[in-house]
C-alpha positions as CSV (number, residue, x, y, z in Angstrom):
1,X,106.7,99.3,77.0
2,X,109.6,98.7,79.2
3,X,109.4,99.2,82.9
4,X,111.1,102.4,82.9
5,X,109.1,103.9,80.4
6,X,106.3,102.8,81.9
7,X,107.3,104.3,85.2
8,X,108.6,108.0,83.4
9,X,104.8,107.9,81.9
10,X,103.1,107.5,85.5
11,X,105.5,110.0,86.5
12,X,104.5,112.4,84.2
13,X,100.8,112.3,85.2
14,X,101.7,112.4,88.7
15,X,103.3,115.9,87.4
16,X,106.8,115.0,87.4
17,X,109.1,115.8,84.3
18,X,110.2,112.8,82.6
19,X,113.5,114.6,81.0
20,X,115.2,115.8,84.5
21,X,115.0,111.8,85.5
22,X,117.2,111.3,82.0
23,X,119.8,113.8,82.4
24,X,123.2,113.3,83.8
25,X,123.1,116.8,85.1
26,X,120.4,116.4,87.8
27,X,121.1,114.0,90.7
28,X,117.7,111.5,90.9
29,X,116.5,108.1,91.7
30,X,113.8,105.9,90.3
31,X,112.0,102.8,92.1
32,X,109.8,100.9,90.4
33,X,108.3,98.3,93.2
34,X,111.1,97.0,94.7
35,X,113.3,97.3,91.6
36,X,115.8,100.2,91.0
37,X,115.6,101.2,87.4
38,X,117.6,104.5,87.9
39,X,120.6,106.4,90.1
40,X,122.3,109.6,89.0
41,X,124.8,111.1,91.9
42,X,126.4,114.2,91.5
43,X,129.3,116.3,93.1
44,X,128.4,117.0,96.5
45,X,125.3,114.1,96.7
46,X,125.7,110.4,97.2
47,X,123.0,108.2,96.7
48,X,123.0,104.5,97.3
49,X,120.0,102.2,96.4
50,X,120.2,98.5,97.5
51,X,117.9,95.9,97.1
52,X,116.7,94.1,100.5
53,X,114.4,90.6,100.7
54,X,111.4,92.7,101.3
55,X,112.4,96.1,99.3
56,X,115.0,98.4,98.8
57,X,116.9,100.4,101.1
58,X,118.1,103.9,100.4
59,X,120.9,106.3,101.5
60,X,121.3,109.4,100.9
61,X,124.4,111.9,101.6
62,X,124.5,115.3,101.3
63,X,128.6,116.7,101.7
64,X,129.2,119.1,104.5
65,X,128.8,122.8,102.7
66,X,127.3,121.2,99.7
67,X,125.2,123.7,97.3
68,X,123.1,121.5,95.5
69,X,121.3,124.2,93.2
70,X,119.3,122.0,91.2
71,X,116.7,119.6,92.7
72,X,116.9,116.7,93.0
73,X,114.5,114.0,91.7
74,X,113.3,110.9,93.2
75,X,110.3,108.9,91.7
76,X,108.8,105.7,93.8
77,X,105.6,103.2,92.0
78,X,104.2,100.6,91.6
79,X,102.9,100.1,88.2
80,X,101.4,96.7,88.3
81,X,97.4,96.3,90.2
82,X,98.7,94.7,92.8
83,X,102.0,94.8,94.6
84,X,104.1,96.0,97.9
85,X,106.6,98.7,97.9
86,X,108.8,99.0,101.1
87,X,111.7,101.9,100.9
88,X,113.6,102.3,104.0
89,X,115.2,105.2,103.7
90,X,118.1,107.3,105.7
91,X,118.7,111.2,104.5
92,X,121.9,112.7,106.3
93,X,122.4,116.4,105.1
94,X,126.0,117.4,106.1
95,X,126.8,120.8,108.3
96,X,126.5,123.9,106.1
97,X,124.5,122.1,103.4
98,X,121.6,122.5,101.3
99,X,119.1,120.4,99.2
100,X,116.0,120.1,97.7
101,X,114.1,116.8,97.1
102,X,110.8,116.9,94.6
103,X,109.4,113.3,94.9
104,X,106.8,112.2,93.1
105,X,105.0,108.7,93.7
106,X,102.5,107.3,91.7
107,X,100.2,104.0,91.6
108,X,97.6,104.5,88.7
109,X,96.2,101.0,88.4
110,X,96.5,100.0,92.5
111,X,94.1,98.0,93.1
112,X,95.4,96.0,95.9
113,X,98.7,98.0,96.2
114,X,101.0,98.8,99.8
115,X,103.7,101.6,99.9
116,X,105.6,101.5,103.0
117,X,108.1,104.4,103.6
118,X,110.1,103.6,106.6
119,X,113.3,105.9,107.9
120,X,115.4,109.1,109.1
121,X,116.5,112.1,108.5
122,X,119.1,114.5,110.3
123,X,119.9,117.6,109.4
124,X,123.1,118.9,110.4
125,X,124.2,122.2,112.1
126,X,123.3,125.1,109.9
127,X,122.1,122.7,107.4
128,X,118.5,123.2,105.3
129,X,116.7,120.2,103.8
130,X,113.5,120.8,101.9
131,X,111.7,117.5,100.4
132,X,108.3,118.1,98.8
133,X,106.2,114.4,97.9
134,X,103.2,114.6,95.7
135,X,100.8,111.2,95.0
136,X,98.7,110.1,92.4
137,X,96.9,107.2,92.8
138,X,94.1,106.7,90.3
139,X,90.7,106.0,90.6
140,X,90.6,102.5,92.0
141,X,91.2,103.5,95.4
142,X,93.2,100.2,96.1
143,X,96.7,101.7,97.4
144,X,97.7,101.9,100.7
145,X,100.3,104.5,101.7
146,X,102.1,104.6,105.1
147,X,105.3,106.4,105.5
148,X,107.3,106.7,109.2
149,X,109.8,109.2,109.6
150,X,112.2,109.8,112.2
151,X,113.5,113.5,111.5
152,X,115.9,115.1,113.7
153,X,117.5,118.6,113.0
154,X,120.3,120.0,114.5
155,X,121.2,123.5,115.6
156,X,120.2,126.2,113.1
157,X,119.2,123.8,110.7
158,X,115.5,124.1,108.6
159,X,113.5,121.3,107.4
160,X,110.8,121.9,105.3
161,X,108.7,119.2,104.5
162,X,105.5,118.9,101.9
163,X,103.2,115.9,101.4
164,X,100.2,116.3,98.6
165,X,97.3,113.8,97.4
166,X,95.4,115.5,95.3
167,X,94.5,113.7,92.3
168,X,93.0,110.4,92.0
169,X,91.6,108.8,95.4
170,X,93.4,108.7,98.2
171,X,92.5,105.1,98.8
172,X,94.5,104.6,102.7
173,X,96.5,107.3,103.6
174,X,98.5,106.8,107.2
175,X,101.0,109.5,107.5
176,X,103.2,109.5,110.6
177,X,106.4,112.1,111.4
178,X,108.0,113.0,114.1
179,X,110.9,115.9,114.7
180,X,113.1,116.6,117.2
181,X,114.6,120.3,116.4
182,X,117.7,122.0,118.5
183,X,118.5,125.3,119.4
184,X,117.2,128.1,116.7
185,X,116.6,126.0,114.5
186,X,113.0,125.0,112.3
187,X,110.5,122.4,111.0
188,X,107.8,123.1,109.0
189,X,105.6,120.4,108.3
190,X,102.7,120.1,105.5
191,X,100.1,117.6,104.8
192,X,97.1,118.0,101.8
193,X,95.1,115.2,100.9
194,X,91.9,114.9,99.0
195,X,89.6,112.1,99.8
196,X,86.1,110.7,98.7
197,X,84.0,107.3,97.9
198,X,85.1,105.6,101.1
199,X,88.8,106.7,101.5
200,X,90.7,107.0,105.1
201,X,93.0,109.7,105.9
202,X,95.0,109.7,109.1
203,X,98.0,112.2,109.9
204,X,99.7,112.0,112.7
205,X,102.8,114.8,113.0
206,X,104.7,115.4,116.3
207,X,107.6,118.3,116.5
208,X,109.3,118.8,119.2
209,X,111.0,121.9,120.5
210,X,113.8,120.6,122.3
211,X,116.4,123.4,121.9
212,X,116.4,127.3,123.2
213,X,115.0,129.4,120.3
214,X,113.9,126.5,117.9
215,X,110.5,126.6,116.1
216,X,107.8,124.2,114.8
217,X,104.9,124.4,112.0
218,X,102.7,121.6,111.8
219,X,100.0,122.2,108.9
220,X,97.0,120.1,107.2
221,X,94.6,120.9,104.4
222,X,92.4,117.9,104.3
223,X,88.8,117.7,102.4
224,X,86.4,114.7,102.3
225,X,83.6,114.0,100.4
226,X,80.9,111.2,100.5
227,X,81.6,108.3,102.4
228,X,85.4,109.2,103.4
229,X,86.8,109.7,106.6
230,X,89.7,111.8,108.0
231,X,91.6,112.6,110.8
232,X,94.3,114.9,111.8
233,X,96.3,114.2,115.1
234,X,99.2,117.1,115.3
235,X,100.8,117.4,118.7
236,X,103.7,120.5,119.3
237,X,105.7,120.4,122.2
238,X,107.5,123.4,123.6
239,X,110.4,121.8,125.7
240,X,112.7,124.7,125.7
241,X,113.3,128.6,126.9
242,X,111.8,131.0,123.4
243,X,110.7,127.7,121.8
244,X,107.8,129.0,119.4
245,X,105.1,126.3,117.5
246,X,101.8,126.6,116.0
247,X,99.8,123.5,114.9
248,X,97.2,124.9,112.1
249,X,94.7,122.4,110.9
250,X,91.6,123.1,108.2
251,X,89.6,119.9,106.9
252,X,86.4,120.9,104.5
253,X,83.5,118.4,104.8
254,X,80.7,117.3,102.5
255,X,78.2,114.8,102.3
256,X,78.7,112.0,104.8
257,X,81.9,112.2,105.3
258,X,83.5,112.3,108.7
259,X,86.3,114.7,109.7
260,X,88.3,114.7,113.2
261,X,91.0,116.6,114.3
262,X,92.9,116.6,117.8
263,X,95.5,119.3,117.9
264,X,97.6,118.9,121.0
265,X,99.8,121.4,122.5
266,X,101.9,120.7,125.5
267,X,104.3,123.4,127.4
268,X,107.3,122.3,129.7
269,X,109.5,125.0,129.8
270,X,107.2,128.5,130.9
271,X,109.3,130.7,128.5
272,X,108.2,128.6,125.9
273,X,104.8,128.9,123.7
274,X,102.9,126.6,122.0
275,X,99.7,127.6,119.5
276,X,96.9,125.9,117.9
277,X,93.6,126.1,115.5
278,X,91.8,123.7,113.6
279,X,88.8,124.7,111.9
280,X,86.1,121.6,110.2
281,X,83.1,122.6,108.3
282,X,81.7,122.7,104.8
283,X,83.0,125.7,102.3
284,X,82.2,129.1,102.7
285,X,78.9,130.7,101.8
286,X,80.2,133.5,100.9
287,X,83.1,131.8,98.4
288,X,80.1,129.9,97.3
289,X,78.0,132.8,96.2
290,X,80.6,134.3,94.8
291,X,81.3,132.0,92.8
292,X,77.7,130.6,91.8
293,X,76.9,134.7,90.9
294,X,79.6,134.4,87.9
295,X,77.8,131.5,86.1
296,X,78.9,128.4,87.9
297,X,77.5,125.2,89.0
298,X,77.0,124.7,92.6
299,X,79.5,121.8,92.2
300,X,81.5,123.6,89.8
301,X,81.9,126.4,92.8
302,X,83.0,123.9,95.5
303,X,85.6,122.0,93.8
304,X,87.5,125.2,92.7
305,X,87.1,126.1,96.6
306,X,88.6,122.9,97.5
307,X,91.4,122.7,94.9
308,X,92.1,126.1,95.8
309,X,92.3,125.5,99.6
310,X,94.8,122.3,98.6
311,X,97.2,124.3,95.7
């Protein structure tokens, strides 16, 4: 099997379609380590990908006014048990436009296996930039994953942005974002991860209301089972006059698994307001009953409460 089709395969069972990385009518991108195995631009979207010593380093352009209807698909992995990944990466949507990333990233045989995500994004005036990342990592438990982002959106613009683990372990999850966002415009910010044996989970999100009018959403759906361990650190700042945020965290505990949460909301303009909740516990009894009164498994009950809490 060559590299590529090994990578489309891990792709797929990350639940990716293989076929939109073949055609020419879809703009996408395929890393395989630090290799590039892949590139299609198209009108309005330029996408360089250039090997570095230690990875490759990616930029992406998005025209001014560009209406890029059809997503576009990126696909980072590492294939091999062992291995580091390092992407640094620089997104710069132009005034006016609009894109959609669907990223998938998959490591199904890590077992000793570092993805590093390092970069920025700006969003121009006006512009909206949504970017959805889903994982799969196996069973091993071996990968470590640990993207930094730098996101700043200018005024009017809308970022919408969507990470998901939730098949295979999570193995070492270290999440870290932070947005600046100007006047009326909006970040939304979601992180779900599921986590057991002994797997860590640590998100760390910051937005920060600079401009008059803009508005923030940081929220996390975590759940931990066994011997895994989680922890959720989401702080919203209202810096400007009308700025509204709301930090909205929920992390479902079993077993001996630990779950912490710190959402922090800090105010420095008095028109300004800033919300949080975080809830940590076990599933419902209720949902449970429910559930358990139609013929299920205890077991059976909770994992459709926890996969239904994280789709």
């Amino acid at each position: 099997m060559s590299d590529f089709e090994a990578i489309l395969k891990a792709y797929a069972a990350a639940g990716g379609n293989p076929e939109f990385l073949k055609s020419p009518k879809v703009g996408s991108l395929v890393i395989s380590g630090n290799q590039v195995l892949g590139l299609n631009a198209i009108p309005g979207l330029d996408v360089q990908a250039d090997p570095v010593p230690d990875g490759v380093r990616v930029a992406v352009r998005v025209a001014p006014a560009a209406r890029i209807e059809t997503p576009v698909h990126l696909c980072f992995g590492v294939i091999p048990e062992e291995g580091v990944q390092r992407i640094l990466v620089d997104y710069e949507v132009g005034a006016g436009a609009s894109i959609e990333f669907l990223a998938h990233c998959t490591f199904p045989n890590a077992l000793r296996v570092q993805h590093v995500m390092q970069g920025t994004v700006h969003v121009g005036p006006a512009a909206t930039m949504r970017y959805s990342e889903v994982h799969y990592h196996g069973e091993t438990g071996g990968i470590e994953v640990l993207p930094r982002l730098q996101i700043r959106v200018d005024e009017g613009g809308r970022y919408f942005s969507s990470f998901s683990q939730t098949k295979g372990r999570a193995g070492r999850i270290d999440l870290d974002y932070t947005v600046d966002v100007d006047r009326e415009a909006l970040a939304e910010l979601t992180a779900k991860a599921l986590g057991y044996a002994d797997d860590q989970i640590t998100v760390r999100e910051t937005i920060r209301l600079n401009g008059e009018g803009a508005r923030g959403l940081a929220r996390s759906r975590i759940a931990v089972r066994d011997r895994a361990r989680s922890e959720v650190l989401a702080t919203t700042e209202g810096n400007a006059p009308f700025a509204r945020g709301h930090v909205d965290c929920v992390e479902i505990v079993r077993g001996q698994a630990v779950a912490n949460a710190v959402p922090v909301v800090r105010v420095t303009d008095d028109r300004a307001q800033v919300t949080h909740e975080a809830a940590i516990g076990t599933v419902g009894k209720k949902e449970l009953e429910t559930l358990m009164s139609r013929g299920l498994a205890e077991d059976e009950a909770v994992d459709i409460i926890v996969r239904g809490m994280l789709g």
